[in-house]
FIZADREN-499240 format. One record per residue: residue in one letter; x, y, z of N, C-alpha, C in turn. Coordinates in pm, whole numbers, padded with zeros to 5 digits, always signed. Each point is the difference from the previous one (the first is absolute). Layout:
BEGIN
AXYZXYZXYZ...
This chain:
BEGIN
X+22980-23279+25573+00117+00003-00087+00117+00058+00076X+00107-00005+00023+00112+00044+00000+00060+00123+00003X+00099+00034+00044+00053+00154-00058+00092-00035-00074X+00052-00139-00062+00086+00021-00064-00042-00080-00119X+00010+00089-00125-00011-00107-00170+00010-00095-00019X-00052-00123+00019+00030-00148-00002-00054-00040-00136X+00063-00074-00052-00078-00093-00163+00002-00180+00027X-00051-00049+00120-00017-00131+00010-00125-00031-00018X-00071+00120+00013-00141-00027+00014-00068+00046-00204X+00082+00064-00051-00041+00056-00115+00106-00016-00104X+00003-00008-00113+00132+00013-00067-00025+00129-00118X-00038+00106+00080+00033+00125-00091+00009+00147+00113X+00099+00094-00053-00004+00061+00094-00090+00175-00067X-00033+00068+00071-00082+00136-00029+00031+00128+00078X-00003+00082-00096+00035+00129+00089-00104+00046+00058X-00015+00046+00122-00087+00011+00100-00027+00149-00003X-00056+00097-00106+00048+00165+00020+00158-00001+00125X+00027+00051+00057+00131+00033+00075+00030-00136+00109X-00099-00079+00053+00063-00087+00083-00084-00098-00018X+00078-00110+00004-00064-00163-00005+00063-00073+00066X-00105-00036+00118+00075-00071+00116+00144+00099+00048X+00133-00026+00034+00083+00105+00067+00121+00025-00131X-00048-00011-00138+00073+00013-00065-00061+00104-00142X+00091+00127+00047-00060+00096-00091+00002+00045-00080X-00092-00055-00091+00048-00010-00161-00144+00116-00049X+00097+00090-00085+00006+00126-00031-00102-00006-00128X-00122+00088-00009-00118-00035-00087-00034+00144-00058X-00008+00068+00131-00092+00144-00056+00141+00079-00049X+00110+00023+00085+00097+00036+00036+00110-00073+00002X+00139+00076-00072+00106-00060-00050+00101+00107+00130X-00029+00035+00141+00074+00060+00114+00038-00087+00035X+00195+00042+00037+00120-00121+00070-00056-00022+00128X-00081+00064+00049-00063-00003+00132-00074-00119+00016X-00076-00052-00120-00131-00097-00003+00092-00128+00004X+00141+00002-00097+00047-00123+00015+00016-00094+00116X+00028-00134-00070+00017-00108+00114+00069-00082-00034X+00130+00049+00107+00192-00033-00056-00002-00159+00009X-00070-00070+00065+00070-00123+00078-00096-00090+00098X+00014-00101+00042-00072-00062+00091-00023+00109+00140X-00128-00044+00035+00003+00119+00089-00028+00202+00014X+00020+00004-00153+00053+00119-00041+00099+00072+00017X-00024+00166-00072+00153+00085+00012+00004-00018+00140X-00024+00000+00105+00063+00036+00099+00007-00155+00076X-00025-00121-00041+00032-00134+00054-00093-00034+00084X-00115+00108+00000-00112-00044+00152-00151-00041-00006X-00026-00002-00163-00113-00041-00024-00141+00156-00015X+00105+00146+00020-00109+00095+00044+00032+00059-00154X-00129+00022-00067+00007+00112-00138-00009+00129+00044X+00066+00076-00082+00019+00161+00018-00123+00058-00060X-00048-00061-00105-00159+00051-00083-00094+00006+00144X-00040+00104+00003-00115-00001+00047-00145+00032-00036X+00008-00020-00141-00122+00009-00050+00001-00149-00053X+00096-00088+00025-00080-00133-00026-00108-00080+00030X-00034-00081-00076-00162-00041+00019+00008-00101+00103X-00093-00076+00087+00008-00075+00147-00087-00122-00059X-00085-00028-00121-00066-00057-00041-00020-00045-00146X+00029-00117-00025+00002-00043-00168-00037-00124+00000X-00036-00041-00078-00030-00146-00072+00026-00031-00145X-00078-00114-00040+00071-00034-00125-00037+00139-00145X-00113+00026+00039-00032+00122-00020+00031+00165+00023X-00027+00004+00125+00011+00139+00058+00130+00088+00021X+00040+00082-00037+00131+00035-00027+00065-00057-00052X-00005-00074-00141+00066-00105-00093+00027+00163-00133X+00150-00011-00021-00024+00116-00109+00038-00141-00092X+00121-00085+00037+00016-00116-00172+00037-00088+00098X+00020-00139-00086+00008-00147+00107+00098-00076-00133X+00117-00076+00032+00056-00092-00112+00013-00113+00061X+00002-00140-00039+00013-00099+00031+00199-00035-00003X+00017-00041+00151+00104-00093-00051+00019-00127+00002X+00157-00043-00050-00032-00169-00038-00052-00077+00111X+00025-00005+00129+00002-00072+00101-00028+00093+00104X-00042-00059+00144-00026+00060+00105+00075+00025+00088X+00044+00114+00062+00149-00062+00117-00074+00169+00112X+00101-00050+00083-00010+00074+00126+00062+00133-00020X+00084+00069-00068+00075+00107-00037-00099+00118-00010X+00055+00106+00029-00059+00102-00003+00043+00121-00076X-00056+00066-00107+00024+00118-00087+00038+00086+00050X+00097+00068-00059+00080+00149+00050-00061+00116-00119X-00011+00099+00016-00001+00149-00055+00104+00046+00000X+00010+00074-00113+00162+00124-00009-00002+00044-00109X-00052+00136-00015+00000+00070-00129-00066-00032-00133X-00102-00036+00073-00136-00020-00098-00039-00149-00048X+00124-00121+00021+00025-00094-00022-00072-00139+00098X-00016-00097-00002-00035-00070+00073+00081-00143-00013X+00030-00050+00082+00129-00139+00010-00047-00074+00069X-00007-00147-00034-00045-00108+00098+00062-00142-00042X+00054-00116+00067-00013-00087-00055-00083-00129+00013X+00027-00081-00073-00115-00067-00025+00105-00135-00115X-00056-00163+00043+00063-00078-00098-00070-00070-00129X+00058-00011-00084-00045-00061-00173-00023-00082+00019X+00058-00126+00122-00058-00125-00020-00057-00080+00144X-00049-00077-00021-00057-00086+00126+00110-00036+00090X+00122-00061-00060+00069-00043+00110+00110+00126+00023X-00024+00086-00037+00077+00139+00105+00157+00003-00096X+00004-00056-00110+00171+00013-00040+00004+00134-00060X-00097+00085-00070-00004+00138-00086-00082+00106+00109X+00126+00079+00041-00026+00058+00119+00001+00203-00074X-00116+00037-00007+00076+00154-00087-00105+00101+00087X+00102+00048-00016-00058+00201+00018-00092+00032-00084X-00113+00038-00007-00105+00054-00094+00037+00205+00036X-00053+00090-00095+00012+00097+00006-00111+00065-00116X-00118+00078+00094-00107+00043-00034-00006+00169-00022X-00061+00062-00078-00047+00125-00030-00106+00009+00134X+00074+00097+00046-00141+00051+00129-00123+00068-00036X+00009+00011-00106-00128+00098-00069-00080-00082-00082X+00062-00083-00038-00157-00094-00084+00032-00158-00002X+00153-00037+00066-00001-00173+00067+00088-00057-00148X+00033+00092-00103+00077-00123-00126+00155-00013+00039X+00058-00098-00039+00077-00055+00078+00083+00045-00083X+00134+00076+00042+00061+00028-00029+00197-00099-00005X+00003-00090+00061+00121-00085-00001-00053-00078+00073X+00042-00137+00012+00042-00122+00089+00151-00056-00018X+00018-00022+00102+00130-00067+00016+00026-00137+00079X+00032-00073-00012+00010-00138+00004+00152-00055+00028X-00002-00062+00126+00126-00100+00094-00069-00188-00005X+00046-00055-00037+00039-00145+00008+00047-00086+00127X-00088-00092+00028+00067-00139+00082-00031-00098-00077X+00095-00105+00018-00011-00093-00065-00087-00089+00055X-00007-00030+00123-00121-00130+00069-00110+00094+00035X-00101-00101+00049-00118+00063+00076+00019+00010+00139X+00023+00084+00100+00001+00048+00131-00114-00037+00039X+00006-00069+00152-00168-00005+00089-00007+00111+00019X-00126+00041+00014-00111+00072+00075-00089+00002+00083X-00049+00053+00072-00162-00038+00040-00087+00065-00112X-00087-00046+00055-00133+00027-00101-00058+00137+00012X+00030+00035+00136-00088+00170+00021+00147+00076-00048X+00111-00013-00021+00095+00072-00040+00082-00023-00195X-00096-00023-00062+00064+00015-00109+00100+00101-00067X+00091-00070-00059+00103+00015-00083-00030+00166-00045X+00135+00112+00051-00044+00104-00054-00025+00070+00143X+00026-00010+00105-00029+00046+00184+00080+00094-00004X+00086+00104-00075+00118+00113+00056-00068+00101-00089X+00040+00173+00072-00074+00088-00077+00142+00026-00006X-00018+00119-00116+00142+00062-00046+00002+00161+00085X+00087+00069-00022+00049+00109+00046+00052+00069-00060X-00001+00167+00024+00069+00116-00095+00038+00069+00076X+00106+00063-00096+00028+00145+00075-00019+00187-00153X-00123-00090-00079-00052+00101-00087+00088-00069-00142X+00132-00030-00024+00076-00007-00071+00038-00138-00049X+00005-00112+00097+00042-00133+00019-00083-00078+00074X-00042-00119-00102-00107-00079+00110+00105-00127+00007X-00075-00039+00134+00114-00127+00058-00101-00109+00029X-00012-00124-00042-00094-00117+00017+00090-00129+00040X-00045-00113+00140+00072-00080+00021-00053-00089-00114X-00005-00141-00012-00055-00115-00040+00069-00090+00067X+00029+00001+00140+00085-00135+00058+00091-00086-00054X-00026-00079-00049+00092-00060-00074+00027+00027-00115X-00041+00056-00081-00010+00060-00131+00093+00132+00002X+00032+00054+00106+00097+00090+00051-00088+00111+00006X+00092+00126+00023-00042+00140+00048+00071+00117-00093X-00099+00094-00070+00003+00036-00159-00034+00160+00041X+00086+00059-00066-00052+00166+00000+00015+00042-00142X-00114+00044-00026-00020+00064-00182-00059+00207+00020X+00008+00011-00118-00026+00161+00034-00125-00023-00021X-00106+00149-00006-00106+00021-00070-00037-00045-00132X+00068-00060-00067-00015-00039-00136+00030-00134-00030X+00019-00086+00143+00010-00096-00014+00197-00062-00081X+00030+00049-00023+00141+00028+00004+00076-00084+00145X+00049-00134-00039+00125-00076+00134+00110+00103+00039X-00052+00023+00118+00164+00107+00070+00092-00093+00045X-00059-00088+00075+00057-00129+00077-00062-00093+00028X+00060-00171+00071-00065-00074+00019+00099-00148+00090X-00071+00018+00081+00114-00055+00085-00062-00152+00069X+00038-00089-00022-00022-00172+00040+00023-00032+00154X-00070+00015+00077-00007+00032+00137+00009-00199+00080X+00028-00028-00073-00062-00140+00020-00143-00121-00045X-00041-00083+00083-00080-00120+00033-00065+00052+00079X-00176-00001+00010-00071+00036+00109-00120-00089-00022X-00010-00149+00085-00088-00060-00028-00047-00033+00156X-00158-00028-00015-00107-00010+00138-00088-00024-00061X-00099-00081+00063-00084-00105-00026-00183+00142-00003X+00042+00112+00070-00098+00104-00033+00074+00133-00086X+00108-00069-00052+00032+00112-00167+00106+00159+00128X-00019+00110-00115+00086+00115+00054-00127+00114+00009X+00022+00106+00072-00101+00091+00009+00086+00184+00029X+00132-00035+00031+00086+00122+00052-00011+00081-00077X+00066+00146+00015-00029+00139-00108+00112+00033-00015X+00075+00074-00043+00116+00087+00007-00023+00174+00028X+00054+00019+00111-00008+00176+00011+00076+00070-00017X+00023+00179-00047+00129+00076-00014+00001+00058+00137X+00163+00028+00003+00009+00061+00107+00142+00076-00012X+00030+00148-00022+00085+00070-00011+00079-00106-00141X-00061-00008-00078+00095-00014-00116+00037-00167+00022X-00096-00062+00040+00024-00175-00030-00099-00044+00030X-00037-00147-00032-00059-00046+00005+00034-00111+00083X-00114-00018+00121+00035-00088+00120-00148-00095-00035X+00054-00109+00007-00083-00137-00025+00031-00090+00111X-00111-00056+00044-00025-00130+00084-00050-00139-00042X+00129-00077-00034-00018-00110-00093-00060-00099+00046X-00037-00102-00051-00095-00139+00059-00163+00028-00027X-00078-00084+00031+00114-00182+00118+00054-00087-00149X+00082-00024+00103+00094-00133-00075+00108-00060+00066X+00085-00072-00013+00071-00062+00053+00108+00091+00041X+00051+00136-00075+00058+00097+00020-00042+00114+00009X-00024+00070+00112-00064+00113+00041+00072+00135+00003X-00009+00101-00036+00069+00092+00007-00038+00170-00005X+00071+00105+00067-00036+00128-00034+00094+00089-00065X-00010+00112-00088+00110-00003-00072-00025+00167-00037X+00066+00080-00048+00002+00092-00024+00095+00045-00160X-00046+00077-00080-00001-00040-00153+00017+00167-00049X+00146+00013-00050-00017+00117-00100-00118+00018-00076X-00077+00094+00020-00117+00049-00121+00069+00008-00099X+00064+00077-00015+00100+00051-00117+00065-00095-00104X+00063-00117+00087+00086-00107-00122-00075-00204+00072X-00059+00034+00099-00021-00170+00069+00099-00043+00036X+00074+00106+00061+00147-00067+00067-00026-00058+00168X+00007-00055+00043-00041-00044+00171+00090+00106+00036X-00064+00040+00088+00070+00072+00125+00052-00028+00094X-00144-00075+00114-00003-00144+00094-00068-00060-00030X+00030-00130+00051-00057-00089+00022+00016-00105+00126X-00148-00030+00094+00019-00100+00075-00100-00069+00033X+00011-00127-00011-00013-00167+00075-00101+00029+00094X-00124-00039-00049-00111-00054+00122+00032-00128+00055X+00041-00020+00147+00008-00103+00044-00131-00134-00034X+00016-00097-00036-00061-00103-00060-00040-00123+00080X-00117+00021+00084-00019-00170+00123-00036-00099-00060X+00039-00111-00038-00045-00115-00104-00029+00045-00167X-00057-00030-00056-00021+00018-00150-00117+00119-00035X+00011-00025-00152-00090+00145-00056-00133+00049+00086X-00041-00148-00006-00148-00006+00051-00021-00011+00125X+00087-00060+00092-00066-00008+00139+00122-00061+00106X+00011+00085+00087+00117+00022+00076+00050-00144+00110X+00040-00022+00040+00073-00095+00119-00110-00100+00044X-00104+00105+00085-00138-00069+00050-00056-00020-00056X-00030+00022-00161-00084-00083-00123-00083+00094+00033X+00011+00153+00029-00100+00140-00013+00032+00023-00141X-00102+00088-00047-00002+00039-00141+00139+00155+00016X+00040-00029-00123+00099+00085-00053-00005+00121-00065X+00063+00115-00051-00056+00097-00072-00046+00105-00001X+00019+00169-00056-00073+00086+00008-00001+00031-00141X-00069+00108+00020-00058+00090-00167-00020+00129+00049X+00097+00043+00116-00006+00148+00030+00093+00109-00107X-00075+00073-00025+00123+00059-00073+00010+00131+00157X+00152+00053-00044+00055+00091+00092-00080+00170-00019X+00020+00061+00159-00039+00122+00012+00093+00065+00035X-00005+00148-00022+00118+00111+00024-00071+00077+00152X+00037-00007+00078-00063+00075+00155+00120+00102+00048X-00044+00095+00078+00092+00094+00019-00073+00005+00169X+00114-00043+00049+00014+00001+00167+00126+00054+00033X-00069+00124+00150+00088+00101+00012+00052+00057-00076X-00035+00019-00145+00047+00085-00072+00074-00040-00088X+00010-00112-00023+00105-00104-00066-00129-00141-00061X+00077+00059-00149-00032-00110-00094+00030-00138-00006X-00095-00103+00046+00042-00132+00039-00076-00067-00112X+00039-00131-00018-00047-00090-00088-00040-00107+00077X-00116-00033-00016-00036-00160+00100-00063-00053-00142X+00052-00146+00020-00066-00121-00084-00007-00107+00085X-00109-00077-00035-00040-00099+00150-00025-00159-00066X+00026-00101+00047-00068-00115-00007-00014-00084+00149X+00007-00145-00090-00028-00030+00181+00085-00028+00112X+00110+00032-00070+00136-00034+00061+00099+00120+00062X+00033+00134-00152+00048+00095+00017-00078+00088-00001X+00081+00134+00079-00062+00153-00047+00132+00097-00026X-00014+00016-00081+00127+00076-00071-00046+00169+00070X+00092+00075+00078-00015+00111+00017+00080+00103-00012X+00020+00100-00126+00106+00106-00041+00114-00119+00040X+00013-00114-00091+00128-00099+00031+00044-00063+00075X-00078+00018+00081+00010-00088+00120-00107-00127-00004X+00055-00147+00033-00050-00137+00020-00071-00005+00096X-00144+00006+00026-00003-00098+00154-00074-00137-00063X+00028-00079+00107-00075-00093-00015-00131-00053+00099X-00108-00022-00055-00100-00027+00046-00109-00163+00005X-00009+00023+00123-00100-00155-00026-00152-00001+00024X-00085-00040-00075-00137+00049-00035-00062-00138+00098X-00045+00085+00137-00088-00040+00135-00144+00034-00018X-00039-00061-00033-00205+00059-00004+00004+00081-00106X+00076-00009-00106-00072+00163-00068+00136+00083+00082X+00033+00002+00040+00083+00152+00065+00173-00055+00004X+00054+00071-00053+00187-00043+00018+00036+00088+00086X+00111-00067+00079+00131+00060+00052+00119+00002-00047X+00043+00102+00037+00156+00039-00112+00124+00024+00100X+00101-00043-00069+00146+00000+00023+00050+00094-00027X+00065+00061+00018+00125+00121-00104+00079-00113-00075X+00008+00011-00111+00103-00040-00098+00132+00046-00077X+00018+00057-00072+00143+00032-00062-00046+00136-00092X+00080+00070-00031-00028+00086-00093+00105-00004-00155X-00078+00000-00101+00057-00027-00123+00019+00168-00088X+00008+00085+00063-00012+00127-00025-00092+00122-00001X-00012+00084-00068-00067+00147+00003-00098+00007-00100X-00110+00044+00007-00138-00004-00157+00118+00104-00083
């Protein structure tokens, strides 16, 4: 299995006593410590701070409650203050895209919230509808839905904002996350025909920046008829002492604002210096 919460293989998710797979959802214990802010976790690296979490579970074993959701998708559950958030879609062809929001102590569902597309978007088949985890900062959760746009509600499920980011269509669907970082929210959009990285008042969903992944041929597959596309979401790294942002696909690597561009040789890219679009 994985270190990270996947529902392609199952369509219900369970609290694991303190950790299930790399996402730590809070069972015995309601400590800000146990939470798990975001893809990756609080600290963006995949490492839990619990160290009395368990190393071993099944459908059984360290199961405290289990709920079914509608559909199966790749997204992964966050923790924050006793609460549990995931999404997950209402229908087969991916148009009812919502935030679910669970009681960490016994799994009853406390709100769903629900974004709209009007057509059915491709996919692949191992990536169903529902691939982005949401993110907190204790107070405000922030969830993409690609085309369906990018939505921040409080703890109570309460719309703070909600902002229409565009069209994001690919023949293997969306999978990106959104992360905080000093008071915004920086997202790595695509694949689609318009690619982009962007940086987002927490506070109101006002853009800050925004810039343009260079684009080689179409959504799906570039110049040489190579396949197209990532589903990285971005990391926060601190080199020399300085807080940098890298987000990667197969083209760009965005670094603390700076462009390079890269071309993917065996598995391995080389990079350019590119332009800088400003400061995190």
């Amino acid at each position: 299995m994985t270190t990270i919460l996947r529902f392609a293989a199952v369509r219900s998710i369970a609290i694991r006593c303190l950790l299930f797979g790399a996402a730590a959802l809070v069972a015995c214990s309601m400590l800000a410590a146990a939470d798990w802010t975001g893809f990756r976790g609080p600290h963006g690296n995949g490492v839990a701070d619990d160290k009395q979490a368990p190393v071993t579970w099944s459908r059984n074993q360290n199961v405290v409650w289990q709920v079914d959701l509608p559909r199966p998708g790749n997204g992964s559950p966050i923790v924050s203050g006793g609460r549990v958030f995931v999404t997950s879609v209402e229908d087969a062809e991916g148009k009812r895209r919502s935030l679910f929001c669970f009681d960490a102590t016994n799994g009853k569902q406390l709100w769903v919230r629900t974004a709209t597309v009007e057509k059915k978007y491709p996919t692949h088949d191992t990536n169903p509808y529902g691939g982005t985890t949401p993110v907190t900062d204790g107070q405000r959760i922030v969830v993409w839905h690609a085309s369906a746009g990018i939505f921040c509600y409080d703890r109570d499920g309460k719309e703070l904002w909600n902002r229409n980011l565009g069209e994001f269509e690919h023949m293997w669907g969306y999978g990106t996350s959104p992360i905080l970082y000093d008071g915004k929210v920086i997202l790595s959009t695509g694949p689609g025909k318009r690619c982009f990285i962007t940086a987002l008042e927490l506070s109101s969903g006002k853009t800050v920046w925004e810039t343009d992944e260079p684009l080689d041929g179409d959504a799906n597959h570039n110049k040489a008829g190579k396949y197209n596309g990532t589903w990285s979401t971005p990391v926060i790294a601190k080199v020399d002492g300085r807080d940098q942002l890298v987000a990667v696909d197969e083209f760009t690597a965005f670094v603390d604002g700076h462009e390079s561009i890269g071309i993917a040789v065996e598995g391995q890219t080389e990079c350019s210096a590119g332009f800088d679009h400003g400061a995190l």
